[in-house]
C-alpha positions as CSV (number, residue, x, y, z in Angstrom):
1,X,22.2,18.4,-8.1
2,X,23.8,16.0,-9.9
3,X,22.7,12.8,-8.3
4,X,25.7,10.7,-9.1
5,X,25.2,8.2,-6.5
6,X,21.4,7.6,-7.5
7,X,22.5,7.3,-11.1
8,X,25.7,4.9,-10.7
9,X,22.9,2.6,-9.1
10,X,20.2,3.4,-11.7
11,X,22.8,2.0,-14.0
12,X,23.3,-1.1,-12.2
13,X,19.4,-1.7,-12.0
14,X,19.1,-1.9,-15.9
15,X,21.7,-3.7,-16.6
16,X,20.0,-6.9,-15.1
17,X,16.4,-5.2,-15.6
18,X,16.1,-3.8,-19.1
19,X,12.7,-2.8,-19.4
20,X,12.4,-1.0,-15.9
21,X,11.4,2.9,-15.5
22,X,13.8,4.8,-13.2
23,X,13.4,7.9,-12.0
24,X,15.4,9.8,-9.6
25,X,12.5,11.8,-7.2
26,X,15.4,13.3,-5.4
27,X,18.5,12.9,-3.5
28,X,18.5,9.3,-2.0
29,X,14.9,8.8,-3.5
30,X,14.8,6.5,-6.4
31,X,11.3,5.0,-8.0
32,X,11.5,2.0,-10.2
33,X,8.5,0.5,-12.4
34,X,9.0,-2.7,-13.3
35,X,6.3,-5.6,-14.1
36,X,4.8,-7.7,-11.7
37,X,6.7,-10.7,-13.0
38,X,10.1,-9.4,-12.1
39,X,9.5,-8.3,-9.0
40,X,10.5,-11.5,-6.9
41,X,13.4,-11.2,-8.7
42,X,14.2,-7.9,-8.2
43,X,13.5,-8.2,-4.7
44,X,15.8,-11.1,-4.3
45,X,18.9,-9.0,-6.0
46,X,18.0,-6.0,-4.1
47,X,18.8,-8.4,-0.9
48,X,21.8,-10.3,-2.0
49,X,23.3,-8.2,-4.3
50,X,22.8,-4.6,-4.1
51,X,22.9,-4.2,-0.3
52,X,19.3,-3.7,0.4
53,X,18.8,-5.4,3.6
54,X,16.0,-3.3,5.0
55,X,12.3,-4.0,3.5
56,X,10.7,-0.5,4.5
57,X,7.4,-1.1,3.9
58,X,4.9,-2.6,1.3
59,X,1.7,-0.4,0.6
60,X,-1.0,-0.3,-1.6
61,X,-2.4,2.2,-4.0
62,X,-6.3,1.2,-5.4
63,X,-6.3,2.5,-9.0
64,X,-10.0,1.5,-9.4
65,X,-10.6,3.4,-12.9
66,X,-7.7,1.6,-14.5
67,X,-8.6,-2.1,-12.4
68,X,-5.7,-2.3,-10.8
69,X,-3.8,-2.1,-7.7
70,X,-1.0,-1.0,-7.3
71,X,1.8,-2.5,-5.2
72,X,4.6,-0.3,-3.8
73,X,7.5,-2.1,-2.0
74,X,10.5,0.2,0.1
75,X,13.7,-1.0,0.0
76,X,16.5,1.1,2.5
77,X,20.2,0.8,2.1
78,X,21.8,1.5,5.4
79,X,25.4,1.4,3.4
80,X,24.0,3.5,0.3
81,X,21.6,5.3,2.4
82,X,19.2,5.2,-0.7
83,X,15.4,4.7,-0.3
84,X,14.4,2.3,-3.7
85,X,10.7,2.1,-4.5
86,X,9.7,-0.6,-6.5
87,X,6.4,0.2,-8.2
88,X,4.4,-2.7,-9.9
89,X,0.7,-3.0,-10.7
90,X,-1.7,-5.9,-10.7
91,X,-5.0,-6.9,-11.5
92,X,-8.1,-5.8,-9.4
93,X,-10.2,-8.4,-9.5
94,X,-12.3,-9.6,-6.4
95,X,-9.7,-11.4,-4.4
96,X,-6.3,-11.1,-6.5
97,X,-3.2,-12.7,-5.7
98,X,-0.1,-11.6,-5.9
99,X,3.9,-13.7,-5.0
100,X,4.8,-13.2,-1.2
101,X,8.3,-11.8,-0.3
102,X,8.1,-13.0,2.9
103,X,10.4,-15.9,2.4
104,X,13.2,-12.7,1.8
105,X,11.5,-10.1,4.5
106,X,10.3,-12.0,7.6
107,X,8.6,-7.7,8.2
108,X,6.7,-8.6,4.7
109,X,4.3,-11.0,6.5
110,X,2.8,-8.3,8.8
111,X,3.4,-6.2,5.4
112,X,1.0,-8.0,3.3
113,X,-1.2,-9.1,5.6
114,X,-2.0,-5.8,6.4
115,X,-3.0,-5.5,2.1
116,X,-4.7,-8.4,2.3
117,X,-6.8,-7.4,5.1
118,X,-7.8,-4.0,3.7
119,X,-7.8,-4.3,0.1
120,X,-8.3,-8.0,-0.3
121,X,-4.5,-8.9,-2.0
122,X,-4.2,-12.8,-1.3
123,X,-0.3,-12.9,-1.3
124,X,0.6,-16.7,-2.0
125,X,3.3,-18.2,-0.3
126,X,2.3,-16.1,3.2
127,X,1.2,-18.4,5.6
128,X,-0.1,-15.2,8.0
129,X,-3.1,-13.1,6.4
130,X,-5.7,-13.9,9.2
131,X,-7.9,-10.7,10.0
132,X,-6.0,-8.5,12.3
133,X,-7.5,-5.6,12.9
134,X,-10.8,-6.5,11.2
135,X,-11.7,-9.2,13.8
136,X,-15.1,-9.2,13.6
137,X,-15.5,-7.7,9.8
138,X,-18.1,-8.7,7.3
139,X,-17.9,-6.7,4.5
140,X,-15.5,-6.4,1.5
141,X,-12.5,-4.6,2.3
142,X,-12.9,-1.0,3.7
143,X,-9.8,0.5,1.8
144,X,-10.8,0.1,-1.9
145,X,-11.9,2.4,-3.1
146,X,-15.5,1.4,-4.0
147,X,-16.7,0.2,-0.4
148,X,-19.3,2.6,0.6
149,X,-19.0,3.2,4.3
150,X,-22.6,4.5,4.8
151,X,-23.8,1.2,3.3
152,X,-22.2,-0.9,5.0
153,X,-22.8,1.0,8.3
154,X,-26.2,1.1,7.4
155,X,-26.5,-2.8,5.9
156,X,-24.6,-4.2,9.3
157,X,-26.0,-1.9,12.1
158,X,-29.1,-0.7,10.7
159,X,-30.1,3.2,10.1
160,X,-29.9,5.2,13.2
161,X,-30.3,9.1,13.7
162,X,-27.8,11.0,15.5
163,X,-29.7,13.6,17.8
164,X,-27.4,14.0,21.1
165,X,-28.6,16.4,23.9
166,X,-25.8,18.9,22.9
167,X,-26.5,19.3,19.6
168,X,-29.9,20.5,20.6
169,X,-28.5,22.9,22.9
170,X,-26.1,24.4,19.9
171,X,-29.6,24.4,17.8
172,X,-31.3,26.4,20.6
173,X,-28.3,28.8,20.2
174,X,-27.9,29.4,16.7
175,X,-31.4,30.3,16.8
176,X,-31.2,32.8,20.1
177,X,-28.4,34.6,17.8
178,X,-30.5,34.6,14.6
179,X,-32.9,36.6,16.0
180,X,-30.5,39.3,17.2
């Protein structure tokens, strides 16, 4: 395939954004790499300029041997009907911050709380990033990667052994067919 729509709009992109990887993945799938500094920016001109209405999705990648996170936002064109992915990576530190796109995506507030709540990502400017599913949590976040889930099961509700009435019964059988 020739990818002549995804190109044409490649083209477009670094014209304004000079230093930015992009790679066509495959038809209607294009992944850009820009830095973290340009991506308000980008985000803005991918609203009012390049037909992007549609913020996808933000999600978050923990890249904990390089100490970073990285930060992937999905932009949908219903008129191109191409899916952009803006990649961008940031310090992991304990609680990083990172600019909110809210003020463009009203979705990006449910978006980035969602980061913030699992990987710790303080996204300034977003007046929403109370606890949501994590009520009652008291540990770091449970999505980087170097939360230890037995520790903190263990730390917040003590060491308990796991001997249901079943599994006893499955015992008794594994050892009835041993012996035959």
């Amino acid at each position: 395939m020739d990818y002549e729509r995804e190109n044409e709009f490649i083209k477009d992109i670094k014209s304004v954004f000079k230093e930015v990887v992009c790679t066509v993945k495959r038809e209607r799938r294009i992944e850009i790499e820009l830095p973290s500094e340009r991506l308000f920016e980008f985000a803005t001109r991918m609203q009012k300029n390049w037909d992007y209405p549609h913020l996808s999705a933000i999600s978050c990648v923990d890249w904990i041997k390089e100490n970073q996170f990285e930060l992937v936002y999905h932009f949908w064109s219903y008129n191109k009907k191409i899916l952009v992915s803006a990649k961008i990576r940031i310090p992991r530190e304990d609680e990083p911050h990172f600019e909110s796109i809210s003020s463009l995506w009203q979705p990006a507030k449910f978006f980035e709380r969602d980061i913030h709540e699992m990987f710790g990502v303080v996204f300034d400017g977003n007046d929403d990033l109370e606890k949501f599913i994590l009520t009652e949590w008291k540990g770091s976040p449970p999505m980087r990667k170097d939360f230890i889930t037995r520790k903190y099961s263990i730390e917040f509700y003590g060491e308990r052994k796991y001997n249901p009435e079943w599994m006893k019964e499955l015992k008794k059988l594994g050892d009835s067919n041993d012996k035959n």
